[in-house]
C-alpha positions in Angstrom: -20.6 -17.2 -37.0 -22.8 -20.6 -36.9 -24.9 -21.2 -34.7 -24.0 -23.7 -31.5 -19.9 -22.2 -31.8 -18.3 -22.2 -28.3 -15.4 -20.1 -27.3 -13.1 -20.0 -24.7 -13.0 -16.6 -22.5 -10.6 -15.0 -19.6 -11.8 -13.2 -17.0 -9.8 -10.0 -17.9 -11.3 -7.6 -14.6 -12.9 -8.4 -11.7 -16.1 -7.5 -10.8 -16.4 -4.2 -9.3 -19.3 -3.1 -7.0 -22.6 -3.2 -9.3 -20.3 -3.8 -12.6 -19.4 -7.5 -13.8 -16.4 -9.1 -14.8 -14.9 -8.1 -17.9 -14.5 -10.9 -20.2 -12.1 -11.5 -23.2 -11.6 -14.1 -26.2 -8.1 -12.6 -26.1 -6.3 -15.6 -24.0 -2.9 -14.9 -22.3 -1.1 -16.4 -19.9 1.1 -14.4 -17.1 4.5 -16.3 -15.7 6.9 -14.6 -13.7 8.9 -12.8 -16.6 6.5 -12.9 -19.3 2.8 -12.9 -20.5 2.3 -15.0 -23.2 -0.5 -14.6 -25.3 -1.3 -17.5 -28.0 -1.9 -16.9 -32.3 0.3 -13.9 -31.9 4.0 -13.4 -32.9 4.7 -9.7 -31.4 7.3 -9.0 -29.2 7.2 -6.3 -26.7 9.5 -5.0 -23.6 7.5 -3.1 -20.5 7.2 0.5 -20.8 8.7 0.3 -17.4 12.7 -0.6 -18.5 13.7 2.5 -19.4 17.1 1.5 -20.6 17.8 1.3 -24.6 20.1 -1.4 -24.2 18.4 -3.8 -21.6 15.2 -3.2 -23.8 17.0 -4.4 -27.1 18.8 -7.4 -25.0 15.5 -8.7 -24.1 13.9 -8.6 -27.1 16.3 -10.3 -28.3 16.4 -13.0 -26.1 12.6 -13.4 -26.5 12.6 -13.6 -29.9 15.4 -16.4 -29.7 13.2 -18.1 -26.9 10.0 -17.3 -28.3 7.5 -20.4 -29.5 5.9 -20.2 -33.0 2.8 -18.9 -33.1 3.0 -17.3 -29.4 3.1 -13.3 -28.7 4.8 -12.0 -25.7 5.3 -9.3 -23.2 8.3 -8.7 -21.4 7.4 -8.0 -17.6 9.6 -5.3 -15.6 10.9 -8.1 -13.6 12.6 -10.3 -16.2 15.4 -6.7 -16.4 19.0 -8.1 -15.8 17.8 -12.0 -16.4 19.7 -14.4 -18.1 18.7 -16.3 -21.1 18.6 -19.6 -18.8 15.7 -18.4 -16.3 13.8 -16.8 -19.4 13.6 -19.8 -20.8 12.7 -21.5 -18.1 9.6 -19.4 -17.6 8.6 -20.0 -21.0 8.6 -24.0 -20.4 6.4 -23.2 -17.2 4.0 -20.9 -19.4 3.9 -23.4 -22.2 3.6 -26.5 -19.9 -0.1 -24.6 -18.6 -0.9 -23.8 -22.3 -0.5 -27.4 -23.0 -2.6 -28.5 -19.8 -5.1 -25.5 -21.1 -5.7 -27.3 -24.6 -5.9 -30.5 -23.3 -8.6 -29.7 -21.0 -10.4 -27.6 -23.3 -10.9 -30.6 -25.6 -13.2 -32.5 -23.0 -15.0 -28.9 -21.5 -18.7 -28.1 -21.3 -19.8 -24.9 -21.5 -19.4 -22.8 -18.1 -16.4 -24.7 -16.7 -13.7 -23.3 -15.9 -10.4 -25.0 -17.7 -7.8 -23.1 -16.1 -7.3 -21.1 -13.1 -4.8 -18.6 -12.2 -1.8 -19.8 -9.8 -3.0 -19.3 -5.7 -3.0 -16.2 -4.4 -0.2 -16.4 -2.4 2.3 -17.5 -5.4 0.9 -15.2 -7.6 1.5 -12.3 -5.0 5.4 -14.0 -4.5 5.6 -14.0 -8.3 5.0 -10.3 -8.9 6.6 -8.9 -6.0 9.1 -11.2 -4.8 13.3 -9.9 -5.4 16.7 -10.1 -3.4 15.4 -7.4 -1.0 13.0 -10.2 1.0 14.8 -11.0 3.7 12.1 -13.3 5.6 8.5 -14.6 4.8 7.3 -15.2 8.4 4.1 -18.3 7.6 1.9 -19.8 10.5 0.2 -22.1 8.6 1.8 -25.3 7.8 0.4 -26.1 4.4 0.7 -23.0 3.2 4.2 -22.8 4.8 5.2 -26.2 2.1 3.4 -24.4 -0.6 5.4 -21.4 -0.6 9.0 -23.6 -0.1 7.7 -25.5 -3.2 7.0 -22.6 -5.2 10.2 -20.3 -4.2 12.4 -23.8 -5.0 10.8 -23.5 -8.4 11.3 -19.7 -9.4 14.4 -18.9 -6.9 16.1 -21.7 -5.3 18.4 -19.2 -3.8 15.8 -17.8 -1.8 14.1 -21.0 -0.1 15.4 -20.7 2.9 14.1 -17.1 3.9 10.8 -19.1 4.5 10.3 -19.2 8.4 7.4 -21.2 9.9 6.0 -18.7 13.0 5.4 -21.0 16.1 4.9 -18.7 18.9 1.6 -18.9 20.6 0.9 -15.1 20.5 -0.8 -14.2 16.9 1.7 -13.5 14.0 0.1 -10.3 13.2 0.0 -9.0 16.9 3.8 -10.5 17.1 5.1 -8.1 14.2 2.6 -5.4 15.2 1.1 -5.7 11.7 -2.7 -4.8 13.5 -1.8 -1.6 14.6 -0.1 -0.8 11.0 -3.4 -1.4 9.7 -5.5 0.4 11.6 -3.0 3.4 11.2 -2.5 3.3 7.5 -6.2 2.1 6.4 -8.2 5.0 8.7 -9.9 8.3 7.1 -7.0 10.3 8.4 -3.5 9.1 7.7 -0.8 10.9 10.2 2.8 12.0 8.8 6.0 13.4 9.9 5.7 16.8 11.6 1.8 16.7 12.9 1.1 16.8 9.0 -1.9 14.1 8.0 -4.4 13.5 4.8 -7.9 13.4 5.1 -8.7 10.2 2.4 -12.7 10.3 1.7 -14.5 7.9 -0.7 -17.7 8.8 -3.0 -19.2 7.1 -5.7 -18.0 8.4 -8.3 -14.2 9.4 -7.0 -12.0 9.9 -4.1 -10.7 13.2 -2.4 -7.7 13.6 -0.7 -7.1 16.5 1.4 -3.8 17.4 2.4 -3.0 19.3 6.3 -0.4 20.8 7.6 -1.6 20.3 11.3 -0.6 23.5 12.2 2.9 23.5 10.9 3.1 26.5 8.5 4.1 29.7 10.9 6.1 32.4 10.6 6.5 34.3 7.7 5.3 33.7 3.9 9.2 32.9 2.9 8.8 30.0 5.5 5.1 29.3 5.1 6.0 28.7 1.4 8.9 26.5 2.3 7.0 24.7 4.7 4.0 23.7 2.4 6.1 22.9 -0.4 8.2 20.5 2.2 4.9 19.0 3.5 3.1 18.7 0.0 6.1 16.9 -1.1 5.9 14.3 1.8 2.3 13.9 1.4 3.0 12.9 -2.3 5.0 10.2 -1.5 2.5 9.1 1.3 0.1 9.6 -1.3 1.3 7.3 -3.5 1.8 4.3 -1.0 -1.8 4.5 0.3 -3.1 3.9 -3.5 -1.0 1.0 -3.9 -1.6 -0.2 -0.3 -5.7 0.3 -0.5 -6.2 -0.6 -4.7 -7.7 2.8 -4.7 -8.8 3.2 -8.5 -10.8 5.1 -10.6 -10.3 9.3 -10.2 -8.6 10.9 -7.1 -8.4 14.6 -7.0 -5.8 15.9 -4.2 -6.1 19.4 -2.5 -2.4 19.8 -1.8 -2.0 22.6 0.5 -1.9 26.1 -1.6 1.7 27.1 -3.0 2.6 30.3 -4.6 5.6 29.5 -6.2 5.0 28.1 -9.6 8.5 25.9 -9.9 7.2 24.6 -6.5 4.2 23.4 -8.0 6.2 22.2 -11.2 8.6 20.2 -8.9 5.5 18.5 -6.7 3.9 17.3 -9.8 7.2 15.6 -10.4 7.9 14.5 -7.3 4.6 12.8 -7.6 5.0 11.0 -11.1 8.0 10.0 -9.6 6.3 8.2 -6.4 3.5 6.7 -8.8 6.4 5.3 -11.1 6.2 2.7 -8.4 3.1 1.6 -8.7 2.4 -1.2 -11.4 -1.3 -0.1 -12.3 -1.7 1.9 -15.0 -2.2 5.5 -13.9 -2.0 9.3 -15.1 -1.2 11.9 -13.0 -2.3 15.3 -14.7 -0.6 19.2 -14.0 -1.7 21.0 -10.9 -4.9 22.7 -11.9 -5.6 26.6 -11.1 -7.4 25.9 -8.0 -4.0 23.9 -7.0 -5.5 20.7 -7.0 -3.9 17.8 -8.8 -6.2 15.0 -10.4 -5.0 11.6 -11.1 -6.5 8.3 -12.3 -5.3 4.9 -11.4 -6.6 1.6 -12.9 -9.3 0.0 -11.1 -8.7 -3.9 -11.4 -10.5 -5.5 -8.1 -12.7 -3.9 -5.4 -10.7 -1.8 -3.2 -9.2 -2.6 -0.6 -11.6 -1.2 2.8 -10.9 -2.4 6.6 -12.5 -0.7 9.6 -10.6 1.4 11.5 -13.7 2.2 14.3 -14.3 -0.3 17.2 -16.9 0.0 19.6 -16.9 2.3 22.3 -16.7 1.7 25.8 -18.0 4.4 27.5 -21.5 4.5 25.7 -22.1 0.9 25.7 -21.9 0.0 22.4 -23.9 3.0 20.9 -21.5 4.6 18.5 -17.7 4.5 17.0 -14.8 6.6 18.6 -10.8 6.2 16.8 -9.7 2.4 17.6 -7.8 2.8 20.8 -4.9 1.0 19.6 -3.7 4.3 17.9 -4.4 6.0 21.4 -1.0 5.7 22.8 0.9 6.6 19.5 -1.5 10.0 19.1 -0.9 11.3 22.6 3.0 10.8 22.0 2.6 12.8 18.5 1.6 15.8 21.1 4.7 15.1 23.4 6.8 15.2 20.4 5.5 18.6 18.9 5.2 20.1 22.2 8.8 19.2 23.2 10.6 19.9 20.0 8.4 22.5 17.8 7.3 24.9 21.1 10.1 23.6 23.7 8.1 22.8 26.7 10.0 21.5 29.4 7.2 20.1 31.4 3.4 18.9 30.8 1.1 18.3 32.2 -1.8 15.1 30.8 -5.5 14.4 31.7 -6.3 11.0 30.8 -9.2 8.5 31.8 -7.4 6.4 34.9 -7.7 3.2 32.8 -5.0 4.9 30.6 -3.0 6.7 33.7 -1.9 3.0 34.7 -1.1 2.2 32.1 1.3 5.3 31.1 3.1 4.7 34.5 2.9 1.0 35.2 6.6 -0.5 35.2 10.2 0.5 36.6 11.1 2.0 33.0 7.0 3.1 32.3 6.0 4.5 29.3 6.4 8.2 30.8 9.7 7.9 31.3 10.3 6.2 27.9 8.9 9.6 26.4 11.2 12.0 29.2 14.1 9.5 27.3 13.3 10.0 23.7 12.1 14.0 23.9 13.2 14.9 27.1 10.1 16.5 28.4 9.1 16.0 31.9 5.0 14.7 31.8 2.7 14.7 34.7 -0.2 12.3 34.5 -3.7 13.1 36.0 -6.1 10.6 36.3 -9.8 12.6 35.4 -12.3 9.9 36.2 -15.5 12.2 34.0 -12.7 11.7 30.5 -13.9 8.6 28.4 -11.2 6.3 27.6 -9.8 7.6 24.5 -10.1 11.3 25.5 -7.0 13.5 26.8 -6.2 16.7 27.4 -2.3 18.7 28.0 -2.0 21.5 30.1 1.1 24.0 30.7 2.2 24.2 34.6 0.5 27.7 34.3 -2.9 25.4 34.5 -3.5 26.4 30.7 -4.5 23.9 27.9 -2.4 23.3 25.3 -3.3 22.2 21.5 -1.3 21.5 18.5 
């Protein structure tokens, strides 16, 4: 190669903690239904569309579209498009090409020529189909952004678009806050008192699956119940990877089976979840230990929000569970007490800050539960709890746990 030769390069991977970016010579560009990758002339259909028939259909199409000299992939999305808006993401694709070379012409080493679409089209563009019913946008600019770019890809779907104008905060409004703090915390609670225990290391992440006290009786019904519960947590499972990046290895400690069709139909049911997921991943066969190890392509840094707060009662001086979750965790109990061990009435120590607050109003939040579980609770202010602390009792006077 002589000396003083410059070539372009695409940021093919983020960097990661204490790695860099991965770089590339390989050029492609991604459009909504294709990635087209210059001086190639392959053709190639996701892995993704299973069906034989929609598979040949579109490589045919992109081989009747396709520009000389060009290579291209076939997303997952493009499945059931017609020839018209295929080729209208190849003019789009080509158009940036063109503005690519151009700009290259007159670059100096270190400058970036092209960019990648914003964030906020690029995330419309992967994920965006006829289930969106709104797209709810306080901003005003970003509001005309997004109308622009929906008029360009689907026109149909302009109109879901809603600028937010109330004056209480748009995530507070659809109570995304208090989704985040419940689905990004080191425990994650499911159906049935069941949770996972997600912890992160360096060099992988461990998931620990918990039945929260729901496997009694016999081992006919123990079996059921953690084959029932395992299954749930897979599909939990799979949503928290997708929702958090998680990447790299995860190894998850389902709760022990017996029954090796059990375990045969988990690993399935698991696959199946992760089928969802548009990283590249592997999900191996339960081990002998039970455990089930999986890797999922790491691509950015993950995704990490705190879920502690400060705590009141010790000025400052260390982390309890963010209180927002408070209210929803002390129901969890009134809902297992009330349907799994059919206690008619309960009594509940609380800090008084949270008394008032359970039986302020003419419909109060005590009677909201007596409505939905129809379980009678008493509420006892205990001025020595801290805020976030509670405690049930029986009206025998004796504590009750899940």
């Amino acid at each position: 190669m002589s000396s003083g030769l410059l070539l372009p390069v695409q940021i093919a991977k983020e960097p990661i903690s204490t790695k860099g970016p991965r770089i590339t010579t390989e050029i492609s560009i991604a459009g909504r239904y294709f990635v087209v990758s210059p001086y190639y002339n392959h053709v190639s259909v996701s892995s993704k569309i299973k069906s034989p028939e929609e598979r040949n259909r579109l490589k045919r199409l992109a081989l009747s579209i396709k520009p000389k000299n060009f290579g291209i992939i076939v997303r997952t999305v493009a499945e059931g498009k017609k020839v018209a808006e295929l080729d209208k993401d190849i003019q789009d694709v080509l158009m940036r090409w063109n503005l690519f070379y151009d700009t290259l012409k007159v670059a100096q080493p270190g400058q970036k020529v092209l960019g990648e679409i914003d964030r906020t089209s690029s995330i419309l563009r992967d994920m965006l189909n006829p289930n969106f019913n709104h797209i709810h946008v306080n901003d005003n600019l970003l509001y005309d952004e997004i109308k622009s770019y929906l008029r360009s890809i689907a026109p149909e779907q302009e109109e879901i678009v809603k600028l937010f104008k109330n004056k209480q905060p748009i995530f507070e409004h659809f109570g995304i806050d208090k989704q985040i703090k419940s689905d990004f915390g080191k425990t994650v609670a499911m159906q049935n008192s069941a949770y996972l225990v997600i912890e992160h290391t360096e060099a992988m992440h461990v998931i620990d699956v918990n039945s929260g006290g729901r496997n009694r009786g016999d081992s006919d019904s123990q079996e059921k119940n953690a084959f029932e519960t395992n299954c749930m947590a897979a599909k939990e499972i799979a949503r928290q990877l997708r929702l958090r990046d998680m990447g790299g290895i995860i190894v998850v400690d389902f709760i022990d089976m017996i029954n090796l069709e059990h375990k045969r139909q988990l690993h399935e049911v698991l696959k199946e979840e992760m089928k969802k997921d548009p990283a590249r991943h592997t999900v191996l066969p339960p081990s002998k230990f039970g455990l089930i190890q999986l890797t999922r392509e790491r691509v950015r840094p993950e995704m990490k929000i705190s879920t502690t707060e400060k705590c009141p009662s010790c000025n400052g001086t260390g982390e309890i569970k963010a209180s927002i979750l408070l209210i929803d965790e002390i129901e969890n109990n009134v809902r297992y007490f009330a349907h799994e061990q059919n206690e008619k009435k309960i009594i509940l120590h609380v800090h008084p800050y949270i008394e008032a607050y359970l039986n302020k109003g003419l419909i109060s939040i005590k009677w909201k539960w007596y409505l939905r579980h129809t379980i009678k609770v008493s509420i006892e202010a205990v001025s020595s709890f801290a805020v976030t602390q509670f405690a049930f009792y029986n009206t025998k006077g004796e504590e009750i746990k899940i």
